[in-house]
C-alpha positions as CSV (number, residue, x, y, z in Angstrom):
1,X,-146.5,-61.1,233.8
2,X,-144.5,-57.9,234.1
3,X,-146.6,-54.8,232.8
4,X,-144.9,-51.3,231.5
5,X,-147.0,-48.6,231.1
6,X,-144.7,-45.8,229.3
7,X,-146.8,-42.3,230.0
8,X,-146.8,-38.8,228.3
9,X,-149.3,-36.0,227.9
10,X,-151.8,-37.0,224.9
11,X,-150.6,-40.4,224.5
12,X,-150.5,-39.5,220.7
13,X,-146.5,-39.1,220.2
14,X,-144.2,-40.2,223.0
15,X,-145.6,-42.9,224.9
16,X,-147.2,-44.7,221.7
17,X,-143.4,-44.3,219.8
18,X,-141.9,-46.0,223.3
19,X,-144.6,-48.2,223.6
20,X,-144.3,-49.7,219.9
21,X,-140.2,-49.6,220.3
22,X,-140.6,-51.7,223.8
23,X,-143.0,-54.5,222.0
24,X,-140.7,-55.0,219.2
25,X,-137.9,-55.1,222.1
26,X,-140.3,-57.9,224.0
27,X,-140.8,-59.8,220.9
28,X,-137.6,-59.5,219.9
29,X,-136.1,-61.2,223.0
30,X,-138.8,-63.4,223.3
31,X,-140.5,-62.1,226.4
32,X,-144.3,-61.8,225.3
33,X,-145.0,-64.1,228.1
34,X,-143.6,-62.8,230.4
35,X,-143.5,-58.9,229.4
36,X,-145.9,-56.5,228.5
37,X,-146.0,-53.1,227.7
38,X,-149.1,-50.4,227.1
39,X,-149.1,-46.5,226.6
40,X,-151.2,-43.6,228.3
41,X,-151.4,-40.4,228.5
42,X,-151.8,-37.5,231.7
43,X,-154.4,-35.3,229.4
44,X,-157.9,-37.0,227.8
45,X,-157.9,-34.7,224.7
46,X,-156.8,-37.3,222.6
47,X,-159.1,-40.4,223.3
48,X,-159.4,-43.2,221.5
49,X,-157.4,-41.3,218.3
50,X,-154.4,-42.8,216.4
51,X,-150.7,-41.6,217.0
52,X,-149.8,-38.8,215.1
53,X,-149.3,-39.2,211.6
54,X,-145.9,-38.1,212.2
55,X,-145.0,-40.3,214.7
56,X,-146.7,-43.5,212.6
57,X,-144.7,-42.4,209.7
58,X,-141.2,-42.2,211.9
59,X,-141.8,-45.6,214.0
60,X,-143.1,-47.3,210.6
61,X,-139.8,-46.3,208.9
62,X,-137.7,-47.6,211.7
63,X,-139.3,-50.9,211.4
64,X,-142.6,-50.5,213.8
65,X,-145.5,-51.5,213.0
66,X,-146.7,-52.0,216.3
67,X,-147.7,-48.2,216.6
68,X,-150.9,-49.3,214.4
69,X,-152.8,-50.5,216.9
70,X,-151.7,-47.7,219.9
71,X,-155.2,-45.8,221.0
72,X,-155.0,-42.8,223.0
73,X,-156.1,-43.4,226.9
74,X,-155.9,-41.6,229.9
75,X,-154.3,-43.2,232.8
76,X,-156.9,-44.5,234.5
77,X,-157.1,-45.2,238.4
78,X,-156.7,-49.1,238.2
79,X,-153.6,-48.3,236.6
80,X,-151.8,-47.6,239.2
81,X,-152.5,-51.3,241.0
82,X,-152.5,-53.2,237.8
83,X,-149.1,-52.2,236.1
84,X,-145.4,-52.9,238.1
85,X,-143.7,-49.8,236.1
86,X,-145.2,-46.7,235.4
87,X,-142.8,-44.5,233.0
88,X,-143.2,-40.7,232.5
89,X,-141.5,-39.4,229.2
90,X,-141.0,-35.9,231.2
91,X,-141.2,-34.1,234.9
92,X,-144.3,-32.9,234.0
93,X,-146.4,-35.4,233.4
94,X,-144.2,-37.5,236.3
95,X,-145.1,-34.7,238.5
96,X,-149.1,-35.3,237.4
97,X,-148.9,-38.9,237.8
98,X,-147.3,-38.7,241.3
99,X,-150.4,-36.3,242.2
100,X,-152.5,-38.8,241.2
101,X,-151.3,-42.3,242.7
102,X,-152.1,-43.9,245.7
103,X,-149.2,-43.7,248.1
104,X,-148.8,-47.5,248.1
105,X,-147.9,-47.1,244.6
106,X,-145.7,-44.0,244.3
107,X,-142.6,-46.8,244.1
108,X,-144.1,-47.2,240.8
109,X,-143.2,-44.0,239.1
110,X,-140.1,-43.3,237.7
111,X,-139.1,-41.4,234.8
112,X,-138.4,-43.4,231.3
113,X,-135.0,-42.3,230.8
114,X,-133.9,-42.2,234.6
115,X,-135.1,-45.3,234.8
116,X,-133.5,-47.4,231.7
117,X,-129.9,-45.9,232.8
118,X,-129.3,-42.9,230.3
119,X,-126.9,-40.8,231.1
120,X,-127.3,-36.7,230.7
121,X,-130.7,-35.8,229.2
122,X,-133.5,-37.2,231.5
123,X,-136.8,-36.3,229.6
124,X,-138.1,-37.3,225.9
125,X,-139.0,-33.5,224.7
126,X,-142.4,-33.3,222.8
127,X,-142.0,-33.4,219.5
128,X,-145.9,-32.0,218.9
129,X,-145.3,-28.4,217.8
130,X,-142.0,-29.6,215.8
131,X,-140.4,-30.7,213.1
132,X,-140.0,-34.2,211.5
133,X,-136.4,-34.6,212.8
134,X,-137.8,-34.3,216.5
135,X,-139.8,-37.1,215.8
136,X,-136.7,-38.9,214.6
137,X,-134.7,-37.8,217.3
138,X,-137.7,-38.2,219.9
139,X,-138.1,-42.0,218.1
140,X,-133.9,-42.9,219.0
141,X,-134.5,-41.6,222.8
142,X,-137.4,-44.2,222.9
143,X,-134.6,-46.8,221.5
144,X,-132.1,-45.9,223.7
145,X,-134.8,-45.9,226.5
146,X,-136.7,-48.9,225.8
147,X,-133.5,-51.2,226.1
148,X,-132.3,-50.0,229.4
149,X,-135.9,-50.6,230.6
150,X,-136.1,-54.2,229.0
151,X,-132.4,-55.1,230.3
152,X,-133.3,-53.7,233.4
153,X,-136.6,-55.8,234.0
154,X,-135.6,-59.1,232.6
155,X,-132.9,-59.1,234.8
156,X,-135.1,-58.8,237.4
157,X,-137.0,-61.7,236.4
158,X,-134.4,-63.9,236.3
């Protein structure tokens, strides 16, 4: 099994919109078995709550469901052994995550966008302190990203 952990501040609107996008992706190409995905967050704030209602009411729209059941976590120290892909939504948390992993893991760390082959922009803003079409837009980046990274790994399980 292949684990993605997709990673942003509060693990209440990026992570949990990429998250949800990359499951339906999973199930969609029939790689539950061999795929799985989870979401966390750099900042404990947030534990244990929902996704913002915003960002349940843009992934439900799009067909995503799947952000039901996200809970807000930190990234926790096992994290870093247990998951093969650890995906930052920006530099900054990137940048909080590197401070935190063990060297032998640091190959681990990429950013989400960098990573799935998107060209230009390189971060997923924060659409906290916006406005509903931020979360749309914010929701199509997690598209965009989530294929590159689930073309990406399946090809590498083949």
């Amino acid at each position: 099994m292949f684990r993605i952990l997709v990673v942003c501040m509060g693990n209440i609107c990026r992570s949990p919109m990429a998250s949800s996008v990359m499951q339906a992706g999973i199930s969609r190409r029939m790689l539950a078995e061999s795929i799985a995905v989870d979401s966390a967050g750099t900042y404990a704030g947030r534990a244990t709550e929902k996704a913002d209602a915003r960002a349940i009411e843009v992934a439900r729209a799009h067909g995503y469901p799947q952000i039901d059941q996200e809970r807000a976590r930190r990234v926790r120290e096992e994290d870093f052994e247990q998951f093969d892909l650890i995906l930052a939504m920006d530099a900054r948390n990137l940048a909080d995550l590197r401070a935190a992993c063990p060297p032998e893991h640091q190959h681990k760390l990429h950013l989400f966008l960098a990573y799935a082959g998107v060209e230009g922009e390189q971060e997923v803003p924060d659409p906290y302190y916006n406005n509903m079409q931020v979360f749309e837009d914010v929701l199509g980046l997690c598209e965009l990203g989530s294929d590159g990274v689930l073309d990406r790994v399946a090809a590498s399980l083949n």
